[in-house]
N, C-alpha and C positions, 0 to 999 in steps of 0.2 A: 678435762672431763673424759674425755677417750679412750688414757688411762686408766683412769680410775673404775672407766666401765668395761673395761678389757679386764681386771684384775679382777672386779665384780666375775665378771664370767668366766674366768679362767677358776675361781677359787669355787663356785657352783661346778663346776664341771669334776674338778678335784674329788670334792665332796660327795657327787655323785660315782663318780670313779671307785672312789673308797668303799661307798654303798655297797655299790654291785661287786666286787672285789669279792668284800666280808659274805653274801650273800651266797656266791657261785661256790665261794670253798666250803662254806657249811652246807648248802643243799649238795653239793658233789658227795660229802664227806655220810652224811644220811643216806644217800640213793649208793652208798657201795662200801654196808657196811663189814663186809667179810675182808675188805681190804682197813679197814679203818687204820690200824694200828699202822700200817704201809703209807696212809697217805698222809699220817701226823709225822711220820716220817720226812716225808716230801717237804709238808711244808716247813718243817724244821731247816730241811736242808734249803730250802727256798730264801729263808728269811738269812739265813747266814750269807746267801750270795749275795742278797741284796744288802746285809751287812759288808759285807768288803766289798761290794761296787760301789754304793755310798761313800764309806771310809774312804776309800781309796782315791775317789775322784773329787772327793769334798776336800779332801788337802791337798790334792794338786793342782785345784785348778782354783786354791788359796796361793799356793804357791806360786802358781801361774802370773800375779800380782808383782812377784820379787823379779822374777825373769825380765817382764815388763821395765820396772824402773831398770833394770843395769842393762838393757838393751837401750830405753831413752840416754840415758847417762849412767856408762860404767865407775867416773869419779864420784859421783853422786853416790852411788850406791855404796862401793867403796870407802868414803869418809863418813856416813851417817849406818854403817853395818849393822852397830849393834842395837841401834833403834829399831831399824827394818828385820833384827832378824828376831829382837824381843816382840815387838807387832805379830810377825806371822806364827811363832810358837803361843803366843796365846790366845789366837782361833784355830788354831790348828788341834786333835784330837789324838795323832800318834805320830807327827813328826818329832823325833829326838835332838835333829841337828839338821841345820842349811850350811853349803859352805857356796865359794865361789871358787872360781878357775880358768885365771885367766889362763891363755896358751896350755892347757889341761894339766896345770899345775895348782893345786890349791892355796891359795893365798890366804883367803879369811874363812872360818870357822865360827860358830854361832849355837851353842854356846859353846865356850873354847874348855870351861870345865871338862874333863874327864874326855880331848877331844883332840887334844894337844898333838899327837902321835902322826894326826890327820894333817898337821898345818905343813907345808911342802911338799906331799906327795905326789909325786907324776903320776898320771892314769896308764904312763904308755908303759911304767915300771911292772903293770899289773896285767898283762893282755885281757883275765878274763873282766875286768871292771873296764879297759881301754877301749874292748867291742864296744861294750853296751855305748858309751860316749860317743863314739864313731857312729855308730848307728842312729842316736840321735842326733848328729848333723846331716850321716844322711835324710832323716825325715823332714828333718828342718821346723821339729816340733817335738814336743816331748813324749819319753822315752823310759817305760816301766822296768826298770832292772832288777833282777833279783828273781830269791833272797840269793843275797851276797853274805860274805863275811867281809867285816869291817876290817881297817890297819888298824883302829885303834880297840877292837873287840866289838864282838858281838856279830847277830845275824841281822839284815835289814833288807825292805826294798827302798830301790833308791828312783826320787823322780829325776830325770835329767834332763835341762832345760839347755837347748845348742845356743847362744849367742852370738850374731853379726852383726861388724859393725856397720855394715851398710843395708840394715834392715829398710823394706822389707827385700830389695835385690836376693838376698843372702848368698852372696857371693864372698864376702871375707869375713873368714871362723875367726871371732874374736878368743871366746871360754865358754867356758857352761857353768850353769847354776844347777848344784846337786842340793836336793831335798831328801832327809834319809827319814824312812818312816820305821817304826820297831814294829816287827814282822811277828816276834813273838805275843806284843800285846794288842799287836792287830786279830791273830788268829783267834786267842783266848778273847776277846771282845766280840766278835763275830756269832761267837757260842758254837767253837767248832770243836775246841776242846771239850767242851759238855756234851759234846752229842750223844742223846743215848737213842738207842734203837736200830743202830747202824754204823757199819766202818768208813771212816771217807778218807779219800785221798785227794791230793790234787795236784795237777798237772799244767805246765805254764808252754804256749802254744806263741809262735810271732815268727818273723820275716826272716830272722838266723835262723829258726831252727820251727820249720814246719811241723816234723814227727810231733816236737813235745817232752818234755821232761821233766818226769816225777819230783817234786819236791817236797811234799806232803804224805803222811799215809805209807800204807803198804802197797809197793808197785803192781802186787797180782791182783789187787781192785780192778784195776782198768785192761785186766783178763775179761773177765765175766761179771762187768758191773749190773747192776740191778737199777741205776740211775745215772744220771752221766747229762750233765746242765753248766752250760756255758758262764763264763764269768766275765762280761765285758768291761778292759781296761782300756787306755789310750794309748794307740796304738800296738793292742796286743788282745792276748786274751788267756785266762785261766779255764780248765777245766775241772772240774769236782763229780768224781764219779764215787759211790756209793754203793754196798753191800747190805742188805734188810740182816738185822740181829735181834731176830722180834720173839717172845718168851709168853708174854699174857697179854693181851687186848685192856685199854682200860673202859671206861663205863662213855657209850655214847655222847648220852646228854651232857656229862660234862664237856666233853672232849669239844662238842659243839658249843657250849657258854665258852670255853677256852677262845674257842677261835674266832665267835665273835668279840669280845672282851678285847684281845691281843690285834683283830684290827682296824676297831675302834683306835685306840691306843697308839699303832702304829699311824695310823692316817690323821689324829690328831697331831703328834709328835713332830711326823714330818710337814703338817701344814705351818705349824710352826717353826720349824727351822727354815722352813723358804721361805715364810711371810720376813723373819729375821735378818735371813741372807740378803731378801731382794732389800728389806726397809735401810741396811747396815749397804747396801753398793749402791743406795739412789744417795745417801746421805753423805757416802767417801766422794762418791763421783760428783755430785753435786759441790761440794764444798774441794775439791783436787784442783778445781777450774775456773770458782767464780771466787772472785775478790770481796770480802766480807761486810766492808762498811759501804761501795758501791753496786755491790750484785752486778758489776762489771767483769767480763771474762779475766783471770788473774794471767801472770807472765806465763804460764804453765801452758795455760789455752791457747796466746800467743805462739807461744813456738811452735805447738801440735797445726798451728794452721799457717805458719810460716814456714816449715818443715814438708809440708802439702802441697802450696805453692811452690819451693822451691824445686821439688822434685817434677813439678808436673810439665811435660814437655811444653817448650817453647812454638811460640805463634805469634800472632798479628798484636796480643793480650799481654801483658806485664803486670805486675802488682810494683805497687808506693808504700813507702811507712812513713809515718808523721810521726818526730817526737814532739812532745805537747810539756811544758816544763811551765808551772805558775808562776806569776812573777810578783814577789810579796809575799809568798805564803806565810812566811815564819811572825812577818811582821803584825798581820792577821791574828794568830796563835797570840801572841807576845800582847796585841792589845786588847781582844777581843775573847781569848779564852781558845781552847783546843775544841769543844765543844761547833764554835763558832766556823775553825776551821775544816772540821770533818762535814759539816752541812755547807761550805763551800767547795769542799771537794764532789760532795754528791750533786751538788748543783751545774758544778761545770760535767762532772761525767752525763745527766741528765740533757745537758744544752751538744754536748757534741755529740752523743748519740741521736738527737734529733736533727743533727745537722751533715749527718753518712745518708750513706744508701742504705736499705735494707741490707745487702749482701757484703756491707765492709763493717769491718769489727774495731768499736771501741774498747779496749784493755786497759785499767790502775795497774803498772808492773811496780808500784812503789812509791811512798810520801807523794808529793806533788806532782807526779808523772805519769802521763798517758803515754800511750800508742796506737795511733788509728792505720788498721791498714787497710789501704785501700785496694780491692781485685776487680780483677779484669780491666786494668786499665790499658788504652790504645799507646802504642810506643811513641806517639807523635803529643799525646796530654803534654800540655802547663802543670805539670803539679805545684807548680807555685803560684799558681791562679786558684786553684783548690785549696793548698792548705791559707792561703789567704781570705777567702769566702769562709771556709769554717773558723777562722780566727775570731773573723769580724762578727757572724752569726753569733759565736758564743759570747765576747766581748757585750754585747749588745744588748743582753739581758744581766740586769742585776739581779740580788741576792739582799733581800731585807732582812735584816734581824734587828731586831728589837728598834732602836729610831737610828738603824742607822743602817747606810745603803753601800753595800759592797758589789765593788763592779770590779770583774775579773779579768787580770791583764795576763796574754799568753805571747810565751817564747815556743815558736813552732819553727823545728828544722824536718827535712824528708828529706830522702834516699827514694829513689828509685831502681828497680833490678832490671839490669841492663847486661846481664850476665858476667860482668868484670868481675863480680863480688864472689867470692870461692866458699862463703857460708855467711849464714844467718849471723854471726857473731863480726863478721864484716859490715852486712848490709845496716846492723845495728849503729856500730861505732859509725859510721860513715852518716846516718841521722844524728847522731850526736854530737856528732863535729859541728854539724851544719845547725843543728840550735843552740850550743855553746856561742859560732860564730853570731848568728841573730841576737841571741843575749845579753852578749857584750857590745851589741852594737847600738840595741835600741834599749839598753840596761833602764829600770827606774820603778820605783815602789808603785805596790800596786794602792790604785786608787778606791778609797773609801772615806764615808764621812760619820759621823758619830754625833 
C-alpha cells in the first residue's frame, strides 16, 4: 500500500510538474515577444539536450544490467552472451554492439555481424580507446567515451563498465564491459541535425581533460556563443553552445499552441516510459529472485545473501545453511500425479517458512530441495538441535489431497561457517555431504496413504 501511494504521489506531482513546465514556457514566451523567434530557439535546443541526456543514460544504465551479471558471474555471462546481449539490444534505443573484455582484450562481441574486426583487440594497442578504459577503473564506475572511431568502422560513444573480481573491495581489475552506442543516429535522433534557427556545436568536458574538446559543430561557436547549456552525462559532461541564425519571426499564437501541444506530448510520453521502465524492473527483479511455483526466494537470492554474510566481518555471530532434500518425492509424482507433487512442494516451503525466524531465509534452489539459512547465529549453537526442531515441526503437518494423506519426510544436512570454508561453493558442498550422509542413513519412502 505504501507503494502504491508513493507512486500515486510521485505520478501527481509528475503531472503537475509537467503543468507548470508547459505553462512557464508559454507565458515566458508571450511576456517577451521581441525575443520569440530566440526563445523557440532555446527551446529547441533544450529539448535536444534533454534528448541525448535521456538517450544516453537510458542505455546505460540498461546496460548497466549486463556489467551487473559479469561482475556476479563472469562464466555466466560468458556462456549465455548471446542471450544477454540479444536482451539488452532490444530495449536498448542506439546501442549498435556490447562486447566484453576480459584483461582489456575483447573476447565476445554482440552482434558479431559486421563486428568481427572487433573480436581480439587490445585496448592497450589503441592508447586513445586504452585512456578512456583506464579512466573507467579509475572511477570504478562507468565511463562516457567518445565519439571514438571504431576498429571495425564507424564513429560511436562508447559506455565502459570497469569489472572486479572482488567487488565491491574493487581491488582486482578483472575486464570491462563496453556498450558502443551510434553517435551518428544518436545526434540525428536528438533533432540536432534539423536544427533550424541556429548553429550549434558541442563540446565534451571530464576528468582527462578539463578545457573540453570540440567534437561537434564549428569550433568558433564557442568563441561568441549566444547559448551555451550543459549536457549531463555519467561521469562527464557535454556542452552545446549555440549561435541565433534568425530571418522571420513566425506568428505567436501558433508558436504558443506549439509549445503547449509538444509538452503535453512530451510529459505524456515520458510518464509512460517510466511507468514502463519502473512496471518492466519491479516484474525482472521480482521474478530474478523469487522461485515461481513457491514465491520462495530462488538460488539467485540465496547467494546475494550468502555472498553478504560471507563478506561481513567476523564476531561473536555466524550464519548455518540447511540443506533440506524430500524423501519420496518422485514416488509422489509417479503415484499421485505431478500436480500432487508441486502442492507438496508448496506445502513443505509453507511449513518451514513458518518454522524460521523472521530474519532467516527459506530458498527452492531446485526439484525437491531447500536451503534455510540461518543468521546471526552464536558460534556456541546446536545446529543440530535446530535443523532437527525444524525437521520435526515440518514433518508434523500433513498435506491432504483428495482421500489421501501425504505426510512429508526430510533429509536435512547443515554446514556451519566457522571460517575454514574459503567460499560459498564450499560451505554448500560441505551441507551436501552432510545430508547425502543423513540420507543414506536414515534412507526410506516417504510416507503416504491413498
Amino acid at each position: 500500500m505504501k507503494q502504491k501511494s508513493l507512486l500515486w504521489l510521485l505520478s501527481a506531482l509528475y503531472v503537475m510538474l509537467a503543468i507548470v513546465t508547459t505553462e512557464f514556457v508559454t507565458r515566458s514566451f508571450a511576456q517577451q515577444q521581441l525575443f520569440a523567434e530566440q526563445d523557440l530557439v532555446k527551446n529547441r535546443l533544450s529539448l535536444i539536450r534533454s534528448h541525448l541526456e535521456s538517450a544516453i543514460f537510458m542505455d546505460t544504465y540498461l546496460a548497466d544490467s549486463l556489467a551487473t551479471v559479469v561482475t556476479i558471474d563472469p562464466n555466466f555471462a560468458i556462456d549465455n552472451w548471446n542471450a544477454i546481449g540479444a536482451k539488452l539490444l532490444s530495449k536498448a534505443h542506439f546501442v549498435r554492439n556490447v562486447g566484453i573484455a576480459p584483461n582489456n582484450i575483447i573476447s565476445h562481441i554482440f552482434p558479431i555481424e559486421g563486428n568481427e574486426k572487433a573480436i581480439g583487440f587490445d585496448f592497450r594497442s589503441r592508447p586513445e580507446q586504452f585512456r578512456t578504459v583506464e579512466l573507467a577503473k579509475k572511477l570504478q564506475g562507468v565511463y562516457i567515451a567518445g565519439p571514438l572511431e571504431l576498429v571495425q568502422g564507424g564513429e560511436a560513444i562508447i559506455a565502459r563498465f570497469p569489472i572486479f573480481a572482488d567487488y565491491p573491495k574493487n581491488t582486482r581489475y578483472w575486464g570491462s564491459v563496453s556498450v558502443v552506442m551510434d553517435f551518428q543516429r544518436l545526434i540525428e535522433a536528438s533533432g540536432l541535425t534539423a536544427l533550424s534557427g541556429a548553429h550549434a556545436s558541442l563540446k565534451k568536458r571530464d576528468i582527462s581533460n578539463p578545457q573540453g574538446r570540440i567534437f561537434y559543430g564549428d569550433p568558433a561557436i564557442f568563441d561568441v556563443p549566444d547559448i551555451e547549456m550543459g549536457i549531463t552525462l555519467p561521469n562527464g559532461e557535454w556542452l552545446l553552445a549555440a549561435q541565433y541564425d534568425i530571418h522571420n519571426a513566425d506568428h505567436v499564437q501558433m508558436t504558443k499552441l506549439s509549445i503547449r501541444s509538444m509538452g503535453v506530448i512530451v510529459a505524456v510520453l515520458g510518464y509512460i516510459i517510466i511507468m514502463l521502465l519502473y512496471r518492466n524492473y519491479l516484474v525482472v527483479h521480482t521474478a530474478s529472485l523469487q522461485d515461481e511455483l513457491t514465491s520462495l526466494p530462488n538460488r539467485r537470492s540465496m547467494m546475494l545473501l550468502l555472498k553478504r554474510l560471507l563478506d561481513r566481518p567476523s564476531g561473536q555471530y555466524t550464519f548455518a545453511i540447511l540443506n533440506i532434500d524430500l524423501n519420496g518425492f518422485k514416488h509422489v509424482n509417479d503415484e499421485l500425479g505431478h500436480e500432487a507433487g508441486d502442492e507438496l512442494l508448496k506445502h513443505v516451503a509453507r511449513q518451514l517458512s513458518n518454522a524460521v525466524r523472521n530474519d532467516d531465509m527459506v530458498a527452492r534452489i531446485g526439484g525437491d530441495e531447500f536451503i534455510v539459512v540461518l543468521q546471526n547465529v552464536r558460534k556456541d549453537t546446536h545446529i543440530g538441535e535446530i535443523a532437527e526442531k525444524i525437521k520435526q515441526i515440518t514433518e508434523a503437518h500433513s498435506l491432504s489431497w483428495g482421500e489421501s494423506q501425504i505426510s512429508p519426510s526430510l533429509s536435512v544436512g547443515y554446514a556451519v561457517y566457522d571460517g575454514s570454508q574459503k567460499s560459498i561453493k564450499d560451505l554448500l558442498k560441505q551441507a551436501d555431504n552432510h545430508m547425502y550422509h543423513v540420507k543414506t542413513r536414515f534412507k526410506h519412502a516417504l510416507d503416504y496413504t491413498i
